[in-house]
C-alpha positions, -999 to +999 in steps of 0.1 A: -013+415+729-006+379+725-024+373+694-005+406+682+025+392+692+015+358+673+006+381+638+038+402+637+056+366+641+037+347+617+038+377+592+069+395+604+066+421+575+029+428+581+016+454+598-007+443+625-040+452+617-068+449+646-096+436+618-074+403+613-074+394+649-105+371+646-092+354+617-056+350+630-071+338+666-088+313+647-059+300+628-035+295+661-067+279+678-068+254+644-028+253+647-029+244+685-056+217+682-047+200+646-013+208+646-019+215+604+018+226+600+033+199+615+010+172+593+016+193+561-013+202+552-040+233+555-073+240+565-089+243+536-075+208+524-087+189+557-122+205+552-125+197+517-110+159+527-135+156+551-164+164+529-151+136+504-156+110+538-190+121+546-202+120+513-184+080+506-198+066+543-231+089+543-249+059+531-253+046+564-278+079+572-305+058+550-289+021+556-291+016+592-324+032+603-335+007+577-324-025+591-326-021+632-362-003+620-368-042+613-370-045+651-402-022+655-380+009+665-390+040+650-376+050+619-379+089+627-360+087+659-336+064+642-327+088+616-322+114+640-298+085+664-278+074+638-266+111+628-260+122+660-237+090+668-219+093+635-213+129+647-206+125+683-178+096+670-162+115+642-159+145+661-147+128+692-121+105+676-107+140+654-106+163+685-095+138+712-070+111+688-063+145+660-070+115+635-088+118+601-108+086+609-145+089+610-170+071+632-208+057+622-230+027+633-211+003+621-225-021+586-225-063+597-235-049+636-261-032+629-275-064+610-268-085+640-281-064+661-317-066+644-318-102+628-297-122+650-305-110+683-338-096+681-356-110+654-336-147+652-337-147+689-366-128+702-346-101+722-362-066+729-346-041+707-341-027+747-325-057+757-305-055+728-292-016+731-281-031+767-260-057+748-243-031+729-237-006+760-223-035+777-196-047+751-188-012+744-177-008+781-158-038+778-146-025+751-131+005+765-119-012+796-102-038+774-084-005+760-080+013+791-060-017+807-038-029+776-053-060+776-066-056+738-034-063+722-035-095+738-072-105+729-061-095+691-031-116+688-053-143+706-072-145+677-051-162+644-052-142+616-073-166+595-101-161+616-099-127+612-100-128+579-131-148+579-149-128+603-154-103+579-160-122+551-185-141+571-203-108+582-197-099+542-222-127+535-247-120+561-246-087+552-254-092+513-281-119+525-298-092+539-292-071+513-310-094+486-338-103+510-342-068+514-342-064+477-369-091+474-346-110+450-343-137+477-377-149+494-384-179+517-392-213+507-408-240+522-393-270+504-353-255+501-355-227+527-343-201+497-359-196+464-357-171+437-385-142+441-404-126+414-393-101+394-416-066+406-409-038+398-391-029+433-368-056+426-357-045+391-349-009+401-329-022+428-308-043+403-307-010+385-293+005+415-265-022+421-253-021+384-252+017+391-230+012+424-212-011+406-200+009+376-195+041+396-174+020+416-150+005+389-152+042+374-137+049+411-161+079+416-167+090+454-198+089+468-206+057+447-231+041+469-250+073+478-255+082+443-264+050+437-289+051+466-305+085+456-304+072+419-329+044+430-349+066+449-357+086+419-365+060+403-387+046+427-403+083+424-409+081+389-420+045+387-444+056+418-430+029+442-420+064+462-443+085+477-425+129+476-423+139+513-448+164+527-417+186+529-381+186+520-366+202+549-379+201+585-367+196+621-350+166+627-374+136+641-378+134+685-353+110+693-373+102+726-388+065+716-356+049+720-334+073+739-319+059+766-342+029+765-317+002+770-322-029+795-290-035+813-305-063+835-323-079+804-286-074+789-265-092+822-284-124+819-262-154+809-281-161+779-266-130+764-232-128+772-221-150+738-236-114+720-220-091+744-190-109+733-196-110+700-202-074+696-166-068+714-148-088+694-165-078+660-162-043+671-123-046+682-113-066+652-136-044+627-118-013+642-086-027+644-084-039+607-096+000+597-072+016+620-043+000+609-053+004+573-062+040+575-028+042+591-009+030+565-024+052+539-020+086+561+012+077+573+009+074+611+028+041+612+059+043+623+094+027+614+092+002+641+054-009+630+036+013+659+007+034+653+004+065+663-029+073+686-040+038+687-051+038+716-070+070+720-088+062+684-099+029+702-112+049+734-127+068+710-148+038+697-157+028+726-172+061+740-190+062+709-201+026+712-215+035+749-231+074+739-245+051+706-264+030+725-277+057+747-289+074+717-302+041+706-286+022+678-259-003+674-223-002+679-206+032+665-171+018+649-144+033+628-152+032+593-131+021+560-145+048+544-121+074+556-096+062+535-115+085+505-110+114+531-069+107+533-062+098+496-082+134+494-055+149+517-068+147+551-041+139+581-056+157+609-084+155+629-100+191+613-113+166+583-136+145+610-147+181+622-159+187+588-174+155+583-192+155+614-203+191+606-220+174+573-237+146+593-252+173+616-264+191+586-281+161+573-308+162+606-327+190+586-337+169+556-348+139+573-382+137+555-357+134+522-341+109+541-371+090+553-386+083+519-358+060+508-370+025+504-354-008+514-347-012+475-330+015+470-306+011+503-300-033+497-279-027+469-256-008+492-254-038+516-245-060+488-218-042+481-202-033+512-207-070+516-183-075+484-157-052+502-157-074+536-152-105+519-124-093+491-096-101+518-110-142+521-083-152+492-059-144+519-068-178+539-051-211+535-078-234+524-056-259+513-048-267+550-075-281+567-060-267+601-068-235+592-094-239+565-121-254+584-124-235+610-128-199+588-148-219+566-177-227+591-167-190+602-176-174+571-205-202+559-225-207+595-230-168+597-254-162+572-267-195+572-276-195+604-286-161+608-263-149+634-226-138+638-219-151+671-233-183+658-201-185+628-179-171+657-189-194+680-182-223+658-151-211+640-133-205+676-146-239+686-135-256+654-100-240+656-093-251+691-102-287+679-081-285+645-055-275+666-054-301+689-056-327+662-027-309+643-002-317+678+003-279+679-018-268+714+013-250+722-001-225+693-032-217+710-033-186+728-043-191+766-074-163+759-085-187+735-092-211+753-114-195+775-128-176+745-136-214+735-158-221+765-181-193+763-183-205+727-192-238+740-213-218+763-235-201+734-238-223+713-257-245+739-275-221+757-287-214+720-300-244+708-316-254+742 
């Protein structure tokens, strides 16, 4: 009677016939949830927007099982992890924040999670999924409390700035080491590798990116991906899968594997920190750019749903690492999904919907070379480090610190490393300047456990 009711309202001069009550209980369940009428737009629009996301960020479904499978993790159950995390944090940040922003391991963590941590330092990938449960508690009791706005304005701006662009670098370090472009060196620690035929279709791969980029096509970087697979195919670098669609891959060699006690020893609270902060600036930066673009800002400069699009990272962060991979975040990505039409959180059910779809060819999936995914990382590492030209480098107050920020990451092999020092190297600057009144009292302490690491580290 209700629905009926709802019909004869919606369509006042239609008579009520009992064959549309599935499709008209569907659309008030849509309405009720998403709220589509009030955001101005329509089903079919956030479903179609939310196909355009999956299909810019679904990259990472052959990106990130690559690099933590660096650790010794297996690449199968990886697969399988990082689709079901990209899908549990799109479609929790879409039903619970009604936001079109879409969730995945997140690119710069992922590579600190398997070459800083466990490969630069020696930690179990276990220990290291403890790492990541822990700051993503942190993380959401940072949000729960309303203490996150003050740990963001702690941080200045500059060194905001070149946190990414430091994690920018690293990233595309990896990316040409991966490509075998880059190769070790005894006598200058870098050198120019040889020009196989791996490495040649992967620089056909980033001049592929590249001009499907500056063409602004969607879905650049997984065409450019699957272009480089084919080519690895026909140049017999890539062996065809047994078969092209299967059940997904037994998550069970790294679910739930974490060490928490490994993960509480002192010696790794400089990462748990550094995954926090990377993750709550990373997010931050997305969400307030996303923002902008869909129109959830409002006049007086607050965002709508911050906060439960941040609790949404967090669970996601904290179910990711159950799963077993590295910290889930909010992706830029999305922003293909709103400039599409997207303003509700129906597009992330549709995105997530594509992700899930993606466990059944997994043995397409699991061909992809490290060649064909490196030219990805190069170029998501050109997209963190665009914003750098907004830091003062003329003033050594501020430019010294992002400097060894942004230069000590990848040259030392580690984010928290070019965190540590660029918090360190700002308290100092400070100082010198006469303005400690400037520094935020967080900071300070944020500058011990800097002090902290980077000793514990070198000892």
């Amino acid at each position: 009677m209700i629905f009926q009711q709802a019909a004869c309202i919606i369509q006042p001069d239609h008579q009520f016939n009992p064959a549309e009550l599935p499709r008209m209980k569907g659309k008030l369940m849509l309405e009720k949830l998403f709220k589509l009428e009030a955001n101005r737009t329509s089903a079919s629009r956030e479903i179609a927007a939310g196909v355009t996301t999956f299909l810019t960020m679904g990259y990472i479904i052959f990106v990130n099982p690559n690099i933590l499978s660096a650790t010794g993790m297996d690449k199968g159950a990886l697969i399988t992890a990082t689709i079901l995390a990209a899908s549990f944090g799109t479609l929790l940040a879409g039903v619970w924040a009604n936001v079109p922003f879409a969730m995945a391991p997140g690119m710069g963590l992922n590579a600190f999670f398997a070459f800083s941590l466990v490969i630069g330092k020696g930690v179990t990938w276990q220990t290291a999924l403890g790492v990541v449960f822990i700051s993503g508690v942190l993380f959401l009791v940072l949000t729960l409390l309303g203490i996150r706005k003050h740990v963001i304005t702690a941080i200045p701006l500059e060194l905001r700035l070149a946190i990414a662009a430091g994690i920018g670098l690293f990233i595309t370090f990896i990316g040409l080491q991966g490509l075998g472009l880059i190769v070790d060196n005894p006598a200058t620690l870098v050198a120019l590798g040889p020009l196989t035929t791996p490495v040649v279709l992967g620089l056909i791969g980033l001049l592929i990116i590249t001009i499907l980029e500056i063409r602004k096509v969607r879905g650049s970087i997984l065409i450019g991906i699957v272009a480089t697979t084919v080519l690895g195919l026909i140049f017999k670098e890539v062996s065809l899968p047994e078969a092209l669609v299967s059940a997904p891959p037994s998550i069970g060699p790294i679910f739930m594997k974490m060490d928490i006690m490994g993960a509480l020893k002192w010696g790794m609270w400089g990462a748990v920190f550094s995954f926090m902060f990377v993750d709550l600036f990373d997010s931050v930066g997305t969400i307030v750019a996303c923002s902008y673009e869909a129109g959830f800002v409002a006049e007086d400069g607050e965002i709508e749903r911050l906060d439960r699009v941040l609790e949404a990272d967090a669970v996601a962060t904290i179910a990711g690492a159950l799963m077993g991979t590295s910290t889930t975040t909010t992706y830029i990505e999305s922003g293909a999904g709103i400039a599409a039409g997207a303003r509700t959180g129906l597009a992330n059910v549709a995105t997530g919907a594509m992700f899930l779809l993606a466990l059944f060819i997994t043995p397409i999936i699991g061909i992809v070379p490290a060649f064909a995914t490196a030219p990805a990382l190069i170029i998501v590492g050109v997209y963190m480090f665009k914003n750098v030209k907004e830091i003062d480098f003329g003033s050594f107050e501020s430019g010294v610190p992002a400097f060894l920020t942004i230069i000590l990451m990848p040259l030392t092999y580690s984010i928290s490393m070019g965190l540590a020092f660029g918090f360190i190297a700002y308290i100092v600057a400070t100082v010198a300047a006469g303005k400690i009144g400037k520094i935020h009292p967080l900071m300070w302490g944020i500058g011990v456990f800097s002090v902290l690491d980077v000793v514990l580290t070198a000892i």
